[in-house]
C-alpha positions as CSV (number, residue, x, y, z in Angstrom):
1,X,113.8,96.2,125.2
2,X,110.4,96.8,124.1
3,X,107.9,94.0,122.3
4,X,106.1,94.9,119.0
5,X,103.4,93.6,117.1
6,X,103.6,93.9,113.5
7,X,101.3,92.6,111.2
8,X,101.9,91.9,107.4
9,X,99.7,91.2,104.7
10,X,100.3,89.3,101.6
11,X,98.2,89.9,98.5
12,X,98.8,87.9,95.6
13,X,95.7,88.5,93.0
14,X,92.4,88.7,94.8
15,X,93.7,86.4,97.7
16,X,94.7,88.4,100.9
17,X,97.2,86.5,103.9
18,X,97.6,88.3,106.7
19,X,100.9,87.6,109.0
20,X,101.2,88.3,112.5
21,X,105.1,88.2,114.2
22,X,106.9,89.8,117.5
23,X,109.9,91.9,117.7
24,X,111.8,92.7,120.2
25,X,113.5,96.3,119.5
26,X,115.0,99.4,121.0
27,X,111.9,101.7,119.7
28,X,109.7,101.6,116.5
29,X,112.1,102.7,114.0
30,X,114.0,99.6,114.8
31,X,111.1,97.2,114.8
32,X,109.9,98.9,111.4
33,X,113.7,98.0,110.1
34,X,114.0,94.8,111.3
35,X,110.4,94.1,109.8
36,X,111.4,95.2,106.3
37,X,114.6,93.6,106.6
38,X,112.4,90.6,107.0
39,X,110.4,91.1,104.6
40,X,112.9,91.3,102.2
41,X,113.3,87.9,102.5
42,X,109.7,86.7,102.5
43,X,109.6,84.9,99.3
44,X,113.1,83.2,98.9
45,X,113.0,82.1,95.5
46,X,113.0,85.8,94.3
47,X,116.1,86.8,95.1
48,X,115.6,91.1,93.4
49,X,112.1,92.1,94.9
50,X,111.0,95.5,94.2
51,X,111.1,97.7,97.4
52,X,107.8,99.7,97.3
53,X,106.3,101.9,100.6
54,X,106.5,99.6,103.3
55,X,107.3,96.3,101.5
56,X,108.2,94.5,98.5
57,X,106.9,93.0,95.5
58,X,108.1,89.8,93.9
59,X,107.7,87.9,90.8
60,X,107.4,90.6,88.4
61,X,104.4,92.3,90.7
62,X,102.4,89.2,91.1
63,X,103.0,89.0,95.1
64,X,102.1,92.0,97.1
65,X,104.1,91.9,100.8
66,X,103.0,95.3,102.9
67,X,103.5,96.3,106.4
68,X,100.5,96.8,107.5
69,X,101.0,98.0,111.4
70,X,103.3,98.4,113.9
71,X,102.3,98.6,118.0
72,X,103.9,98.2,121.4
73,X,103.1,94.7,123.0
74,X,103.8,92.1,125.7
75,X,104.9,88.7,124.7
76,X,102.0,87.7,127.1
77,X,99.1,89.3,124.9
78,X,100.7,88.0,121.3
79,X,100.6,84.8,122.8
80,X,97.0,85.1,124.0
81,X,96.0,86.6,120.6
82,X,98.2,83.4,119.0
83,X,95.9,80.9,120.8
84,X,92.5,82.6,120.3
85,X,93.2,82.5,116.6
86,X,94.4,79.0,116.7
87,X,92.2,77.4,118.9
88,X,88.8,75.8,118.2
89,X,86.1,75.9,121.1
90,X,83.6,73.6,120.0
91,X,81.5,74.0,123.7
């Protein structure tokens, strides 16, 4: 099965997250499922989030979670991306 790269941002107020996660799906549609599914889930204390286009809100509105992209991948260029994001090169 196929690798995808979905990326999800997370606005609450002014502040902007953005999340990066692989899934491993039959096709897009799936991924995009299994994402939301996810996201569903992304704050646990609020158990009735609001389904809006391509995410959720929680806490009355206060906490923005949108999918933001979906696109085919290898595990071995999220991993390269993961480690240029998380590593410092101080040379």
């Amino acid at each position: 099965m196929p690798d995808y790269w979905i990326k999800i941002s997370e606005s609450e107020e002014e502040d902007i997250r953005r999340h990066h996660y692989l899934i491993t799906a039959q096709n897009e549609d799936e991924a995009k499922k299994s994402a939301l599914m996810f996201m569903e889930r992304f704050i646990d204390d609020d158990e009735h989030p609001e389904r809006i286009e391509d995410g959720f809100m929680f806490y009355n509105k206060a906490i923005v979670v949108k999918l933001e992209s979906i696109k085919p991948t290898t595990k071995e260029k999220f991993k390269d991306f993961l480690l240029k994001l998380h590593t410092i090169d101080m040379t």
